[in-house]
Jmol script that loads the backbone (N, CA, C; Angstrom):
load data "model"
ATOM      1  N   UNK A   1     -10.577  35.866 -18.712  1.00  0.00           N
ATOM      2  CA  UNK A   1      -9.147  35.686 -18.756  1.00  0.00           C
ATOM      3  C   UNK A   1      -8.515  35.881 -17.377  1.00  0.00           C
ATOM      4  N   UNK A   2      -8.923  36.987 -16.655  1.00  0.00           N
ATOM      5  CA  UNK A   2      -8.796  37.297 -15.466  1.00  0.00           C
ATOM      6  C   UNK A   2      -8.830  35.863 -14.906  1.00  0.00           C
ATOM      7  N   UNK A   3      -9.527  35.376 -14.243  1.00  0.00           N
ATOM      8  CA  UNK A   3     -10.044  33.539 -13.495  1.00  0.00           C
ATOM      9  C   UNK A   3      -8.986  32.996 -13.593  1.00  0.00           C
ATOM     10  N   UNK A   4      -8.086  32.923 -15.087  1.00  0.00           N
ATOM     11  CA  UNK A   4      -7.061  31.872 -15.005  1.00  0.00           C
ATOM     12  C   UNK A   4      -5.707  32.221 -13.927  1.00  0.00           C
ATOM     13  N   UNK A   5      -5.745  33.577 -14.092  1.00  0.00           N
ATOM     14  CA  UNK A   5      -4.615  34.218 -12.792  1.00  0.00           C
ATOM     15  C   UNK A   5      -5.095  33.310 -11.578  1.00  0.00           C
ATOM     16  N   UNK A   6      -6.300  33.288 -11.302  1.00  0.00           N
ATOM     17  CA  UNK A   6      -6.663  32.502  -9.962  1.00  0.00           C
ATOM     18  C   UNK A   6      -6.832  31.147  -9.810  1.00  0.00           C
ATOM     19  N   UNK A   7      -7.492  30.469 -11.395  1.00  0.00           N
ATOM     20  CA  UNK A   7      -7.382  29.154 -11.324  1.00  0.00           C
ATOM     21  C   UNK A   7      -6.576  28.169 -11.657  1.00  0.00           C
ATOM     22  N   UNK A   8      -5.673  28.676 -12.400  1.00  0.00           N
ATOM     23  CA  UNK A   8      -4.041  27.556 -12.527  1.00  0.00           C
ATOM     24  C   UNK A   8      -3.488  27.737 -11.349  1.00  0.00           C
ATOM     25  N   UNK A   9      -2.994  28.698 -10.289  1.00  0.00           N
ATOM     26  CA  UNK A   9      -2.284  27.845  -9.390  1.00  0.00           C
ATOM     27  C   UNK A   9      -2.768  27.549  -8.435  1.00  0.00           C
ATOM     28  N   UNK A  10      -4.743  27.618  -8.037  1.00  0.00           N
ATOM     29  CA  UNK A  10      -5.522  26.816  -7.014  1.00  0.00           C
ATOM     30  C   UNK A  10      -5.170  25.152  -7.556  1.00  0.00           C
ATOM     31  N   UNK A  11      -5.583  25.322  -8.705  1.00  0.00           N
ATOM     32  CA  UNK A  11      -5.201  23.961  -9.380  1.00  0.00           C
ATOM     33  C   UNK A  11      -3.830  23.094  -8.928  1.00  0.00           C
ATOM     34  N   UNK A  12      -2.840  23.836  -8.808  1.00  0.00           N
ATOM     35  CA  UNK A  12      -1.193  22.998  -8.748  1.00  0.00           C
ATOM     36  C   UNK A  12      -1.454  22.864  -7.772  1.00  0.00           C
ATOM     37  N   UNK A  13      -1.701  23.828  -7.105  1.00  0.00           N
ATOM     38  CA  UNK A  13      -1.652  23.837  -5.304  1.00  0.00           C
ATOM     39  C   UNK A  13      -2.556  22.308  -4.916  1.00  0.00           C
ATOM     40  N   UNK A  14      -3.715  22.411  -5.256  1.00  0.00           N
ATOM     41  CA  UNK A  14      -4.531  21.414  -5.017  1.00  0.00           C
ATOM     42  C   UNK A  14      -3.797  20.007  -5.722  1.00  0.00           C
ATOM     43  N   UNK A  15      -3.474  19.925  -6.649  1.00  0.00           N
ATOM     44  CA  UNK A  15      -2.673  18.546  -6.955  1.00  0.00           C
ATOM     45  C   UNK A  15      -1.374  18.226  -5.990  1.00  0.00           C
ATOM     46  N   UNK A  16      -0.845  19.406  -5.975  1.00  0.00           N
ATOM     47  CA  UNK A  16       0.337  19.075  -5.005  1.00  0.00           C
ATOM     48  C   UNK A  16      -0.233  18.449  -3.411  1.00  0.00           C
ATOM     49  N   UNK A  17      -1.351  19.065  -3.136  1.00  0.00           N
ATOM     50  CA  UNK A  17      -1.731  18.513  -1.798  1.00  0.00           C
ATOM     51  C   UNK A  17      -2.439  17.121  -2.370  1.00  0.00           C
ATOM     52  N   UNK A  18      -3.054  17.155  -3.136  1.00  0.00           N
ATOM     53  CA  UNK A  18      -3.491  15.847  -3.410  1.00  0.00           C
ATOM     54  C   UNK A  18      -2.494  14.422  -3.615  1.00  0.00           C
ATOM     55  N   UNK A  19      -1.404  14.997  -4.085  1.00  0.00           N
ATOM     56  CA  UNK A  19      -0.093  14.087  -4.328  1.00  0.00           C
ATOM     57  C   UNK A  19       0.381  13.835  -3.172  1.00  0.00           C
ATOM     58  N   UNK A  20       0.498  14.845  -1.855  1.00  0.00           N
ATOM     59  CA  UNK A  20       1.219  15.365  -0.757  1.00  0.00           C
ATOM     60  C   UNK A  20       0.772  13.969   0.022  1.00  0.00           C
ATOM     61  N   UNK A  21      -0.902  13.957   0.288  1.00  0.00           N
ATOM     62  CA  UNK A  21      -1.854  13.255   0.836  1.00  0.00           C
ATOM     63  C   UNK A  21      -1.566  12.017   0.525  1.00  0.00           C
ATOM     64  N   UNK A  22      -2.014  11.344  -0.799  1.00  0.00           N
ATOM     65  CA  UNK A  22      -1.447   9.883  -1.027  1.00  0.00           C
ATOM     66  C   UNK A  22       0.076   9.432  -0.781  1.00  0.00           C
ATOM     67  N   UNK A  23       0.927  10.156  -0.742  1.00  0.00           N
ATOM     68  CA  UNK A  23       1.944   9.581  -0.532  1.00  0.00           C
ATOM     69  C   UNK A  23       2.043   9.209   1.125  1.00  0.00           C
ATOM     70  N   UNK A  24       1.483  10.107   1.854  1.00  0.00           N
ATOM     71  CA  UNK A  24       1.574  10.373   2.925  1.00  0.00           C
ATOM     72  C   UNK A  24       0.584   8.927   3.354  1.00  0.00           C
ATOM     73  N   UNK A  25      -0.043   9.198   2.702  1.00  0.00           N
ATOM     74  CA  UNK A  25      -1.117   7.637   3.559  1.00  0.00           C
ATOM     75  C   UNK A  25      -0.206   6.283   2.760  1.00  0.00           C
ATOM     76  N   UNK A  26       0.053   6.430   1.655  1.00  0.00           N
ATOM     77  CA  UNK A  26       1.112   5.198   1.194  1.00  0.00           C
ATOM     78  C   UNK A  26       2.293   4.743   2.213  1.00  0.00           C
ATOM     79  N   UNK A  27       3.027   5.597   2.894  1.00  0.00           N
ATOM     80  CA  UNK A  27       4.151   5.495   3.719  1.00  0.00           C
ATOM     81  C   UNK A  27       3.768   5.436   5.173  1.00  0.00           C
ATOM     82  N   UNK A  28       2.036   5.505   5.434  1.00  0.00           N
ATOM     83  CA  UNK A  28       2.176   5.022   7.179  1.00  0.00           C
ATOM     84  C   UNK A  28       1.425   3.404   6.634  1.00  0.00           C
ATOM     85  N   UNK A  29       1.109   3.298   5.357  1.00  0.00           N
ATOM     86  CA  UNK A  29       0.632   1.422   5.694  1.00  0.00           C
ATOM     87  C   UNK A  29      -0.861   1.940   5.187  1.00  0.00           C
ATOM     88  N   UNK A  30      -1.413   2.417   5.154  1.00  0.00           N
ATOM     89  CA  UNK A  30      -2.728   2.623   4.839  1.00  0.00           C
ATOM     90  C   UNK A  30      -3.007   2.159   3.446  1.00  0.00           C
ATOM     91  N   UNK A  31      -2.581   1.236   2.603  1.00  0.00           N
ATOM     92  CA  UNK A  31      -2.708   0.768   1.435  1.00  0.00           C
ATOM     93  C   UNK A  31      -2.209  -1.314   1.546  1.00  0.00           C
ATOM     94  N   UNK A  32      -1.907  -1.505   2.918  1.00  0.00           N
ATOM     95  CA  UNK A  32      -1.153  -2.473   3.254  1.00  0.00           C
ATOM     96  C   UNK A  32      -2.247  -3.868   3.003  1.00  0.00           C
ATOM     97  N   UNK A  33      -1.912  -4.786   2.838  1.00  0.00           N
ATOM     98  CA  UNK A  33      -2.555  -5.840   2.395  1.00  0.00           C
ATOM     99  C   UNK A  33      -3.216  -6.283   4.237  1.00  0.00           C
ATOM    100  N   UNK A  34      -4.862  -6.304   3.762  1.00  0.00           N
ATOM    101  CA  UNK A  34      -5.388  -6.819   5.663  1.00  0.00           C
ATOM    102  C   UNK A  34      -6.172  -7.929   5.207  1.00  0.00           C
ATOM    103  N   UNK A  35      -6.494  -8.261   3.609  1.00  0.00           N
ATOM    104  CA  UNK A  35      -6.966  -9.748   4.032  1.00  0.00           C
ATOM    105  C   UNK A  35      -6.143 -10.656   4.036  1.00  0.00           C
ATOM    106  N   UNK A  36      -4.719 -10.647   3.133  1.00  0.00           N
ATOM    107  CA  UNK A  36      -4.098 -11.791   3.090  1.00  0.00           C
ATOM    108  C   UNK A  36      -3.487 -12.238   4.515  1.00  0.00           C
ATOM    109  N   UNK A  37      -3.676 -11.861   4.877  1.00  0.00           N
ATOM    110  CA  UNK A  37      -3.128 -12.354   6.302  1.00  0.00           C
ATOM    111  C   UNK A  37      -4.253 -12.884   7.009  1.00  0.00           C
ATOM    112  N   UNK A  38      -5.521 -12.999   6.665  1.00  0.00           N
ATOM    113  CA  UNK A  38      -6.739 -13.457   7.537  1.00  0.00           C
ATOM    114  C   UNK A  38      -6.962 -14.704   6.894  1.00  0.00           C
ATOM    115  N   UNK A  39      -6.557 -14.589   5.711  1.00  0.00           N
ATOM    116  CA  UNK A  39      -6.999 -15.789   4.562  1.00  0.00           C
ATOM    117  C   UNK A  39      -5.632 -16.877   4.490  1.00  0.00           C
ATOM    118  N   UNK A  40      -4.273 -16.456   5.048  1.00  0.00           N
ATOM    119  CA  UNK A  40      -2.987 -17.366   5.340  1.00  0.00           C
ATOM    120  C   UNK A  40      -3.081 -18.284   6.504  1.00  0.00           C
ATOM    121  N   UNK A  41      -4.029 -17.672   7.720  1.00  0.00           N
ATOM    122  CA  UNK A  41      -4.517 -18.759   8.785  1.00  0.00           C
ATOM    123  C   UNK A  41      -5.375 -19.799   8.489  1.00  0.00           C
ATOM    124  N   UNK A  42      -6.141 -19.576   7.625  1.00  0.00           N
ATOM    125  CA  UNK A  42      -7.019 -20.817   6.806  1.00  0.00           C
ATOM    126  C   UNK A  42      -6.409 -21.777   6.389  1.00  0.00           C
ATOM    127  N   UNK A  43      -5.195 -21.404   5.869  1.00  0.00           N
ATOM    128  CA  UNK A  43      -4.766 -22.356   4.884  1.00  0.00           C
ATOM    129  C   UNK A  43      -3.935 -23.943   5.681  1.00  0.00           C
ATOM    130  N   UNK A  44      -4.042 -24.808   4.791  1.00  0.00           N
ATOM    131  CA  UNK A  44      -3.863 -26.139   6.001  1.00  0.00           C
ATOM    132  C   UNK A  44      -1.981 -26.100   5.500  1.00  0.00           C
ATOM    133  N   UNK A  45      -1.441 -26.338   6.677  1.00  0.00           N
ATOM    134  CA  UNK A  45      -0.137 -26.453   6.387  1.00  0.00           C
ATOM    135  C   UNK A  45       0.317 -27.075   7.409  1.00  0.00           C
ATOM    136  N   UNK A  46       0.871 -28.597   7.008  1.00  0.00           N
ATOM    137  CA  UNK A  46       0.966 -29.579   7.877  1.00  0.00           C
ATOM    138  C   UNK A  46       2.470 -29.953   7.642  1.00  0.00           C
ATOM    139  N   UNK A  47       2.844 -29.111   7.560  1.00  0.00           N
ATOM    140  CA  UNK A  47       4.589 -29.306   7.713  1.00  0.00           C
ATOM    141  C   UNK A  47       4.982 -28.618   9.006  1.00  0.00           C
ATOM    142  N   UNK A  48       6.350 -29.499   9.822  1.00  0.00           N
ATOM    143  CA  UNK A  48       6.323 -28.905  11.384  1.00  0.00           C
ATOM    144  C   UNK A  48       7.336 -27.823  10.652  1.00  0.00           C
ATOM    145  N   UNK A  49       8.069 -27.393  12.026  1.00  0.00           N
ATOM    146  CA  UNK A  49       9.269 -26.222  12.253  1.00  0.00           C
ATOM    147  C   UNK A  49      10.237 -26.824  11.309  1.00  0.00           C
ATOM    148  N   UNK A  50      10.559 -28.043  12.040  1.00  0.00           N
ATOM    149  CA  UNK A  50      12.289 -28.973  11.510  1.00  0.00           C
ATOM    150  C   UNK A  50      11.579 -29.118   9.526  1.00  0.00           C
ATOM    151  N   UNK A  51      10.814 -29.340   9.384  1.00  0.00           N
ATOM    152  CA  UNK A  51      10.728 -29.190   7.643  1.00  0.00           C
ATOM    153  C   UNK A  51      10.993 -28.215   7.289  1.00  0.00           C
ATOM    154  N   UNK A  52      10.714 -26.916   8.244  1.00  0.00           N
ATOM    155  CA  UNK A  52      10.785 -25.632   7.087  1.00  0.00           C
ATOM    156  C   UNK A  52      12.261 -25.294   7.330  1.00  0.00           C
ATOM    157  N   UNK A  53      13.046 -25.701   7.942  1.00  0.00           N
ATOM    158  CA  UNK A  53      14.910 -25.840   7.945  1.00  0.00           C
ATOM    159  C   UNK A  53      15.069 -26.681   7.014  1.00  0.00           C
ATOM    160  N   UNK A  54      15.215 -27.431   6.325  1.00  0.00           N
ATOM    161  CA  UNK A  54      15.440 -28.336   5.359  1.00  0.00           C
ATOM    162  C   UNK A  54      15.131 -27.765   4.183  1.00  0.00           C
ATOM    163  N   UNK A  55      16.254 -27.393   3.400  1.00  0.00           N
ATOM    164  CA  UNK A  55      15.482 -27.218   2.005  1.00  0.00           C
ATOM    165  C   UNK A  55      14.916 -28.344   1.406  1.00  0.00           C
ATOM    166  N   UNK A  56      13.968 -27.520   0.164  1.00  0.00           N
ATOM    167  CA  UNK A  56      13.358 -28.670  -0.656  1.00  0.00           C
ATOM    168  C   UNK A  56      14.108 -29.341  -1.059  1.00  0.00           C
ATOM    169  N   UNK A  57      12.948 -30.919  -1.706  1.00  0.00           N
ATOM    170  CA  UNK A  57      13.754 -31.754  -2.542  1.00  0.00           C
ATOM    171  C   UNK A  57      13.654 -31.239  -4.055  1.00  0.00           C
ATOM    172  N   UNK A  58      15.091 -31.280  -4.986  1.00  0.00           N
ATOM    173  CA  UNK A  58      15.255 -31.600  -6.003  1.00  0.00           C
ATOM    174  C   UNK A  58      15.023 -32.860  -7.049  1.00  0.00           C
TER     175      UNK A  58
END
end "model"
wireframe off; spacefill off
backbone 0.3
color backbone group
């Protein structure tokens, strides 16, 4: 019974840093998309500048 005095709030403590941590890597980019941007240069897109000013046709 004694243990639980010690192991419920190693426990919070440790979730709170664990929560602390992901957020922390969520908000510098460390979850950020790195293939779509390798795989958007592939793609064939043969429309110039002056098309992409023009909206579409209806």
């Amino acid at each position: 019974m004694e243990a639980l005095y010690l192991l419920i709030p190693v426990s919070i403590v440790t979730v709170f840093i664990a929560l602390w941590v992901f957020f922390k890597a969520s908000d510098s980019g460390q979850f950020d998309d790195l293939v779509g941007p390798g795989l958007r240069v592939l793609q064939d897109d043969d429309s110039g500048a002056a098309d992409a000013a023009e909206p579409p046709p209806r």
